[in-house]
N, C-alpha and C positions, 0 to 999 in steps of 0.2 A: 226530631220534634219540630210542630208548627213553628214559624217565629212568631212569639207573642208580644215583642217590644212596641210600647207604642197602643195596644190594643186596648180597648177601655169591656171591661169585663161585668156584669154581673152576674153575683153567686148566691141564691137562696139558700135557706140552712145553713147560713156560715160560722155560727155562732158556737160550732164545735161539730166533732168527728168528720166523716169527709168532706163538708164544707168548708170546715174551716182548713182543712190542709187544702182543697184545691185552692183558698184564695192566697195562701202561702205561697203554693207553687205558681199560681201566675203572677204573683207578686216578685218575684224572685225571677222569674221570666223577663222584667219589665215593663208587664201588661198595667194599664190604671183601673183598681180594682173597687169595683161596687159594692161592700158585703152587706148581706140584706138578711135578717131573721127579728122574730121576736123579740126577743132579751138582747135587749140594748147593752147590759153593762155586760155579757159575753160578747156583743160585737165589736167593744170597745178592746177588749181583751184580745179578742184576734188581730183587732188593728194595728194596737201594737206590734206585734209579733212579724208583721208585716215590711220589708224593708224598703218598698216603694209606695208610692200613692192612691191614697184610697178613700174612699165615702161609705162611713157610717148611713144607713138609712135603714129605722125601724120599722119592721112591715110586717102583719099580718096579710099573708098574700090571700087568706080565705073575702077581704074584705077587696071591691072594687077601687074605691078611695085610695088604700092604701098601694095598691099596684098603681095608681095613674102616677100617683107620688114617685113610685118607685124610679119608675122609666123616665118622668119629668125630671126629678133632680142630678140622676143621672146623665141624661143628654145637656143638661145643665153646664153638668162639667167637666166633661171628659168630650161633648159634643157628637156622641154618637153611640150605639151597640153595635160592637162588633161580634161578641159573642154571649149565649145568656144560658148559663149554667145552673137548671133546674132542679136541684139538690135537695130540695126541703121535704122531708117525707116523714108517716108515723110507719108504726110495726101493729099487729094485734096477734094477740095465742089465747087461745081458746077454743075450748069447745065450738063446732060449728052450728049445730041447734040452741045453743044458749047464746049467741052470739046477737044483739038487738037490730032490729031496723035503724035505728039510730047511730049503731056501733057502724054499720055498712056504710051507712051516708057519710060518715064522718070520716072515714078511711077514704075513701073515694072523691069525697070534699077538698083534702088536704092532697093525697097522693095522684089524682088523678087531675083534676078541674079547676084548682089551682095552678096549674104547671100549665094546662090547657090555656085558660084566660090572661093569662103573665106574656106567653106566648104570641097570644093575639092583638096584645098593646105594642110588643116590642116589633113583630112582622114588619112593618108599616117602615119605620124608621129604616130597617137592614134591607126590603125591595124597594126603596130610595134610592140606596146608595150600591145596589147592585151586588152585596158580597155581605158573608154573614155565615154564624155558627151557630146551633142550637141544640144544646147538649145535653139530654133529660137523662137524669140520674134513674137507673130501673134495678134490676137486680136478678141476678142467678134465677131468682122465686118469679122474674118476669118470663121464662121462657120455661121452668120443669116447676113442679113440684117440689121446692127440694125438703120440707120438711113437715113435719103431721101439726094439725092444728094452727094453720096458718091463713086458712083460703081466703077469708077477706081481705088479707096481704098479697098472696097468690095471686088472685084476680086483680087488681088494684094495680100491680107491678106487670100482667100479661096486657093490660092495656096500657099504661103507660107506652110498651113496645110498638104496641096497635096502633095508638097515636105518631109513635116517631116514624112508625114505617110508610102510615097516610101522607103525615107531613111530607115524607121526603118524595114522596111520589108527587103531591100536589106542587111543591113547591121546584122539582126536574125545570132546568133551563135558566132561574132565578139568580144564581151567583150564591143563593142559601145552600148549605149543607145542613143536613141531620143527622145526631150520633144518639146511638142509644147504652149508656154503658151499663154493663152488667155483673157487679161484684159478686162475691161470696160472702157470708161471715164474718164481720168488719167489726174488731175489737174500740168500740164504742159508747158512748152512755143511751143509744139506742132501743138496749136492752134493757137497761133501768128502766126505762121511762113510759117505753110502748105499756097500751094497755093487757093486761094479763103477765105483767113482766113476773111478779112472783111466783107462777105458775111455771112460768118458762126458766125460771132460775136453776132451776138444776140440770138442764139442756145445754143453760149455755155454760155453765161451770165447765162439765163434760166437756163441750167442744172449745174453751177457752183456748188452749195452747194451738189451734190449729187455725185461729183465725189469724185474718192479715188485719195488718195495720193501718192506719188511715192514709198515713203519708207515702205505706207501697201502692195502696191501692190510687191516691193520687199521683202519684205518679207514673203509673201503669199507666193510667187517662190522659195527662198529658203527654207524653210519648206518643198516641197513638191520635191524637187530634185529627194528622192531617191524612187518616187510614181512607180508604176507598170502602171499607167496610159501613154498615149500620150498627151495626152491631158488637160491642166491646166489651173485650174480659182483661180487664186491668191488671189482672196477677194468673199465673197459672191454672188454679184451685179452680174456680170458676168456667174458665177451659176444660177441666177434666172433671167438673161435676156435669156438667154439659154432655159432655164424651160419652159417659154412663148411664147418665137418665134420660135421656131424649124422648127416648122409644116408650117410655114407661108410660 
């Protein structure tokens, strides 16, 4: 595992499922940990749980404001980004003809341009100082198809990877690394929440028992921090969904 002691971290989406267990685990690490999401009184909640130091900061990262804040009170306190773990994402199921213009934007908004623009605040700060991580959360659904009624998620998560594979090439010789990690099935309130989650309710009942947990899957990621790879599968499953759909 990287050493994370000493490291000052931000994590979007931390306000539950694998955000909130990555900032556990670098918490736990001895990294000084940023958590960043909408609902402040989940972020409070993770902070707690937390056994090292860490900064509350409410963000909607869809808004510009709210990212300069981000990255300003950050360096604030911890005095630097050493690494920025882009975590915050939605789901959508549904029909793909019934699926709106708006439904597209808004997926893409939050999962893609978001993580984009967060990104391009914190740059600046990490080729300063020569050395830096930049760890965009994508997913199994970033590289296969892995399930029907998904594609504005599909898509959404195949560029994510697009983006981290660009970044890592633009940014070659920088001291920056790029990771792109790639879960599976991650038993989470992800599923509630996403749009069309009632539809998808009885898919994910089906495959409950076979998803991994947040804190395997965080922890899969950090284990593999300091991998020469782009590309990350934090638990096996993902590995061998991979294996089998590729080609598809």
């Amino acid at each position: 595992m990287a050493v994370l002691k000493g490291k000052a971290v931000i994590v979007t989406g931390a306000s539950s499922g694998i955000g909130a267990a990555l900032a556990r685990g670098f918490s736990h690490e001895g990294a000084f940990v940023t958590l960043a999401a909408r609902r402040e009184d989940r972020l409070c909640e993770v902070a707690r749980s937390c056994p090292g130091e860490v900064l509350v900061v409410p963000t909607d990262l869809r808004r510009e404001p709210d990212r300069r804040t981000l990255v300003r009170e950050t360096t604030a306190r911890w005095g630097a980004v050493d690494i920025l773990v882009n975590n915050a994402g939605m789901g959508m199921y549904g029909s793909f003809l019934q699926t709106t213009e708006a439904a597209w934007r808004q997926i893409f908004e939050i999962n893609l341009f978001s993580m984009v623009f967060l990104t391009q605040a914190v740059l600046p700060i990490m080729i300063a100082r020569g050395q830096g991580l930049v760890l965009n959360l994508a997913s199994i659904g970033g590289l296969i198809a892995h399930a029907e009624k998904v594609t504005p998620y599909v898509a959404s998560k195949h560029a994510v990877v697009g983006f981290s594979r660009g970044l890592a090439r633009d940014l070659a010789g920088t001291g920056i690394r790029v990771l792109a990690a790639c879960p599976h099935l991650t038993a989470t309130e992800f599923f509630r929440f996403s749009p069309g989650a009632e539809e998808m309710a009885p898919m994910v009942e089906k495959f409950k028992s076979f998803m991994d947990s947040p804190e395997d899957v965080a922890q899969g990621i950090l284990s593999q921090l300091d991998s020469d790879h782009l590309v990350l599968f934090p638990t096996a499953k993902p590995a061998k969904a991979y294996a089998k759909q590729r080609d598809i």
